[in-house]
C-alpha positions as CSV (number, residue, x, y, z in Angstrom):
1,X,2.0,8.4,-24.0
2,X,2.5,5.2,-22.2
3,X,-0.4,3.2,-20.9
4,X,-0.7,1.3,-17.4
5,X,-3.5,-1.3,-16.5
6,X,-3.7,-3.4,-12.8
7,X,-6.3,-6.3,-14.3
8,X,-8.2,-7.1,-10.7
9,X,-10.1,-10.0,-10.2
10,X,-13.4,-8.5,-10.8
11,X,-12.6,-5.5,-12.8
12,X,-9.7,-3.4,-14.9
13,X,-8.1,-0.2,-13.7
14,X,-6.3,2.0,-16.7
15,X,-3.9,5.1,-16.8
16,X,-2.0,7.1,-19.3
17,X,1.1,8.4,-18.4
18,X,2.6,11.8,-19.8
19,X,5.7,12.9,-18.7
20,X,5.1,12.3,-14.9
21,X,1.4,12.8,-14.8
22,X,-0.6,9.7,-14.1
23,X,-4.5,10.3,-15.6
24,X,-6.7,7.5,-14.9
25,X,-9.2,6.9,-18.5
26,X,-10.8,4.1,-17.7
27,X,-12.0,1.1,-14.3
28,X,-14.3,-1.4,-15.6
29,X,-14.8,-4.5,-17.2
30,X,-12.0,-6.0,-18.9
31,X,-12.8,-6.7,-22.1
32,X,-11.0,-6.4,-25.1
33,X,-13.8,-3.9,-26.6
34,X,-14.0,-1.7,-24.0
35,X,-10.5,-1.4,-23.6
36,X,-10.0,-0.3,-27.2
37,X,-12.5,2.9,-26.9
38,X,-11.2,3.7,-23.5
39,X,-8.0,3.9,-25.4
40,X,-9.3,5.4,-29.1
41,X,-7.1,8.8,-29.8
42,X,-4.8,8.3,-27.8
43,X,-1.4,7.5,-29.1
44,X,0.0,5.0,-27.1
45,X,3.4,4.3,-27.0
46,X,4.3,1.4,-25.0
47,X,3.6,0.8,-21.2
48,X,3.4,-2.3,-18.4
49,X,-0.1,-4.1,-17.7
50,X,0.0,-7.0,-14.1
51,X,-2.8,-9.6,-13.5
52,X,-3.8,-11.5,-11.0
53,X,-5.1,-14.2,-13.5
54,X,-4.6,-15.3,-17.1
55,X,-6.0,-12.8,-19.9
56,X,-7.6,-13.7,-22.6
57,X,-5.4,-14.1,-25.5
58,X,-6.8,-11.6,-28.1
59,X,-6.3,-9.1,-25.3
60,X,-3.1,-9.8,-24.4
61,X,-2.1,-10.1,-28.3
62,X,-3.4,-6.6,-28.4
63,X,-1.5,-5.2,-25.4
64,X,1.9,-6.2,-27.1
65,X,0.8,-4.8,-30.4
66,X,0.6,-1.6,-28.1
67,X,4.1,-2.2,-27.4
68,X,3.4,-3.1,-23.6
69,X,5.2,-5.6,-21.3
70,X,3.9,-7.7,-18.6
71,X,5.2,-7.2,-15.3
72,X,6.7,-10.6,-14.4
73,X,8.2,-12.1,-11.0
74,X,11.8,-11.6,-12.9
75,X,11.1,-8.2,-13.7
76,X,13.7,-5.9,-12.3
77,X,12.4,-3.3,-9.8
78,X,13.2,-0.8,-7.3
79,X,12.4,-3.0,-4.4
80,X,14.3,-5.8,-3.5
81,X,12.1,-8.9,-3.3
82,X,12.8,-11.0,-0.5
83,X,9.7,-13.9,-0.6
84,X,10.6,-16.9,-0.9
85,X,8.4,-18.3,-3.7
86,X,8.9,-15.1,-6.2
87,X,7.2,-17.0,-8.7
88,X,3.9,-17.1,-6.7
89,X,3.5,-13.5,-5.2
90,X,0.6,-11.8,-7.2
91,X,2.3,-9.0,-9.4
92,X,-0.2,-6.5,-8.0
93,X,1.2,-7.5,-4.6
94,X,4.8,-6.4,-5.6
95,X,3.3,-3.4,-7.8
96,X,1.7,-1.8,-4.9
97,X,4.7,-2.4,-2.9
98,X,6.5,-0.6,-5.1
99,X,4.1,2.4,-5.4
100,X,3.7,2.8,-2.1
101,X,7.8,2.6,-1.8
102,X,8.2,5.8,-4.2
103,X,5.8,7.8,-2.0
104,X,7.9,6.6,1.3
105,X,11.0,5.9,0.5
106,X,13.5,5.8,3.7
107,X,10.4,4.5,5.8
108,X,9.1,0.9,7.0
109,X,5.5,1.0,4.6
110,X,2.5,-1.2,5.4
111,X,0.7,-1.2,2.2
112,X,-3.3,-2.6,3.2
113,X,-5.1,-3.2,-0.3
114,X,-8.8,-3.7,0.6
115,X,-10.3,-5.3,-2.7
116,X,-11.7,-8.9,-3.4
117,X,-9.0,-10.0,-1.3
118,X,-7.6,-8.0,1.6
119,X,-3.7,-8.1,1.2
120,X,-1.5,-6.4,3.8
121,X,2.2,-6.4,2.3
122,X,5.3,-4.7,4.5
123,X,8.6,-2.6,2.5
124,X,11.4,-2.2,4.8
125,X,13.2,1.3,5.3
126,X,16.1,0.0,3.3
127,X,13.6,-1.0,0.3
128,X,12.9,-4.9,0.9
129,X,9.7,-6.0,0.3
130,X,9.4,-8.6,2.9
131,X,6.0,-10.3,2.4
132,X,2.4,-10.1,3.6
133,X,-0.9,-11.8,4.3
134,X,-3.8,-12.7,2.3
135,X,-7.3,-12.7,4.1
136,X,-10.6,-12.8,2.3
137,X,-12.3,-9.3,1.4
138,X,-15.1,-8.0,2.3
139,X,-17.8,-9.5,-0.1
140,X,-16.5,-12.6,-0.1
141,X,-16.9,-13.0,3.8
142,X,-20.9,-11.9,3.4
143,X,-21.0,-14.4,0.4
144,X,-19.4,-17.0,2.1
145,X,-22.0,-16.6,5.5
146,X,-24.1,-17.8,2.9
147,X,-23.0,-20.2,0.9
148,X,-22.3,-22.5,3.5
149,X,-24.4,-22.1,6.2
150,X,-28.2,-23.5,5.8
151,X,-30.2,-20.4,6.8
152,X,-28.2,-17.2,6.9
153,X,-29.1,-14.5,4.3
154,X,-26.8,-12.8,1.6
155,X,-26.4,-9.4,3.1
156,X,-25.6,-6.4,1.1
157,X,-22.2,-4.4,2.5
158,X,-23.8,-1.3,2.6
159,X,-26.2,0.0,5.3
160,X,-26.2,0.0,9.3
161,X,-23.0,-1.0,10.7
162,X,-23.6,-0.7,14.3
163,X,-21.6,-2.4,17.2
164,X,-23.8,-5.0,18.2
165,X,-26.3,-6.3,15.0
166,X,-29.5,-6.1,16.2
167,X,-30.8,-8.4,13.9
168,X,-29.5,-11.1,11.0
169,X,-28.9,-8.5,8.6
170,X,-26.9,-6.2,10.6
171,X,-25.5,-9.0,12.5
172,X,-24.1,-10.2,9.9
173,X,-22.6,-6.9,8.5
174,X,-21.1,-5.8,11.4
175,X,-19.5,-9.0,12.3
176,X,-17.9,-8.8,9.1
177,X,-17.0,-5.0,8.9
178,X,-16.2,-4.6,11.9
179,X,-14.2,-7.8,11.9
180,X,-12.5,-6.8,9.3
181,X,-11.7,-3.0,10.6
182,X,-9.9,-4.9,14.0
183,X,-7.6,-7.2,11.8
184,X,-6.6,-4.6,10.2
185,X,-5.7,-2.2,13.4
186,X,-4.1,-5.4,14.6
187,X,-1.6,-5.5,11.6
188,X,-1.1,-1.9,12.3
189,X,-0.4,-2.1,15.7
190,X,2.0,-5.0,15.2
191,X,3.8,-3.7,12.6
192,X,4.1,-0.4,14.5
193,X,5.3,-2.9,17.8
194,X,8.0,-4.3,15.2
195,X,9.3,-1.5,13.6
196,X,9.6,1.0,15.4
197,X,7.0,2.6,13.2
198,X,5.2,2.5,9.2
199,X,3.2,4.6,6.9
200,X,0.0,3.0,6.2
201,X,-0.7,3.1,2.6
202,X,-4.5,2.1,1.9
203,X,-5.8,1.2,-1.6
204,X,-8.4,-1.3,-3.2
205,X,-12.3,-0.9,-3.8
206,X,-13.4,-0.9,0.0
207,X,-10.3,1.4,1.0
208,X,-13.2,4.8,1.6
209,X,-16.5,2.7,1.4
210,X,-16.5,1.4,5.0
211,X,-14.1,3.3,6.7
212,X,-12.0,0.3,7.7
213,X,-9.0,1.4,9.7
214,X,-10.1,5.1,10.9
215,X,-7.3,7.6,11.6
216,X,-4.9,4.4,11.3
217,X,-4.1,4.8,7.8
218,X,-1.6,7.7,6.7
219,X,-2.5,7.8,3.0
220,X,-5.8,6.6,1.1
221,X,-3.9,6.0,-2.4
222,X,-6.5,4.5,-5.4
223,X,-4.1,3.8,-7.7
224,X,-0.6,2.5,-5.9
225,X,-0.5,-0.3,-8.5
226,X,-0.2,1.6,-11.6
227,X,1.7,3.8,-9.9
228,X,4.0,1.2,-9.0
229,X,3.8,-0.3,-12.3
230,X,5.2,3.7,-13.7
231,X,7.8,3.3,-11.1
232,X,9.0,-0.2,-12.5
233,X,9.4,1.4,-16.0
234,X,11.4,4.1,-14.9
235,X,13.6,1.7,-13.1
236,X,14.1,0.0,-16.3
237,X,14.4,2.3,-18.7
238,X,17.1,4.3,-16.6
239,X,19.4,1.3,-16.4
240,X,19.5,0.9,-20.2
């Protein structure tokens, strides 16, 4: 079996793949430890791991000893990158993309990943990734009301999220949510303006938790980055 991680900023999300089914074994922490058990049995025979930061060395030692390859900004893939720094786009950026490609192919895709960032990314109908935004997610909004203002509370995420807050608390939620849930709809809407039309593709940690875009969204998809990542193999393996 082959084994494919997406290493998020606050946690890890790993998959075996067998043939062409993708099981997820293990979302957590990402230590070197708990990776191991996650992983104890199973005999793993290569695979592809992105990041959106530096890993600690003994874990990375340990992912090549598994036979597993990074996916860099040179790594060939399905999708033909067109930003302009290739270098800088975050490999989970490009992996969704390319998830979210395989499931539309032939279609303009808006792929919306709702985690500690909010990304929105756009693949072309003739397989271009063209590029996307970067907004601060959910949490980090609440956390920065906070931090740097002198009085305002940290507020939790979940709870009442009505239209108007009636007080700090839900003030402060629903300007944030609900913010949040319009910017979204806007890049929709836009995109949808520009192109005729897209599949929405919506992934990350807050993709089902709050509900963000409605009806606007075609597919919820959890794991569009190791399925990406399955996709890149393929692509690479077939041209040997």
């Amino acid at each position: 079996m082959t084994l494919l991680a997406d290493f998020g900023n606050t946690r890890v999300k790993v998959a075996v793949r067998n043939g062409e089914s993708l099981t997820e074994i293990y979302c957590g922490p990402a230590g070197l430890r708990e990776l191991q058990d996650a992983v104890k049995g199973i005999a793993v025979d290569g695979g592809m791991w992105c990041t959106v930061h530096e890993l600690d060395k003994d874990l990375e030692n340990w992912l090549f000893s598994l036979g597993m390859s990074p996916l860099k900004w040179d790594t060939p893939t399905p999708v033909r990158n067109a930003y302009s720094t290739p270098r800088t786009l975050g490999m989970d950026r490009l992996a969704a993309a390319v998830g979210a490609w395989s499931l539309g192919k032939g279609q303009n895709i808006l792929v919306i990943d709702a985690g500690t960032a909010i990304t929105v990314d756009l693949v072309t109908a003739d397989g271009v990734y063209q590029g996307g935004n970067i907004a601060p997610g959910i949490e980090m909004r609440l956390r920065a009301l906070h931090d740097y203002t002198g009085s305002l509370p940290l507020v939790q995420a979940q709870g009442n999220i009505p239209w108007l807050g009636a007080d700090t608390d839900t003030a402060i939620r629903s300007g944030v949510v609900n913010g949040v849930k319009k910017e979204l709809k806007g890049y929709i809407q836009e995109a949808n303006q520009r192109y005729g039309s897209v599949l929405v593709f919506l992934t990350g940690g807050d993709a089902e938790s709050f509900d963000l875009i409605d009806k606007n969204a075609n597919f919820v998809a959890h794991n569009l980055v190791i399925r990406g990542l399955s996709c890149i193999m393929d692509y690479n393996e077939n041209k040997i």
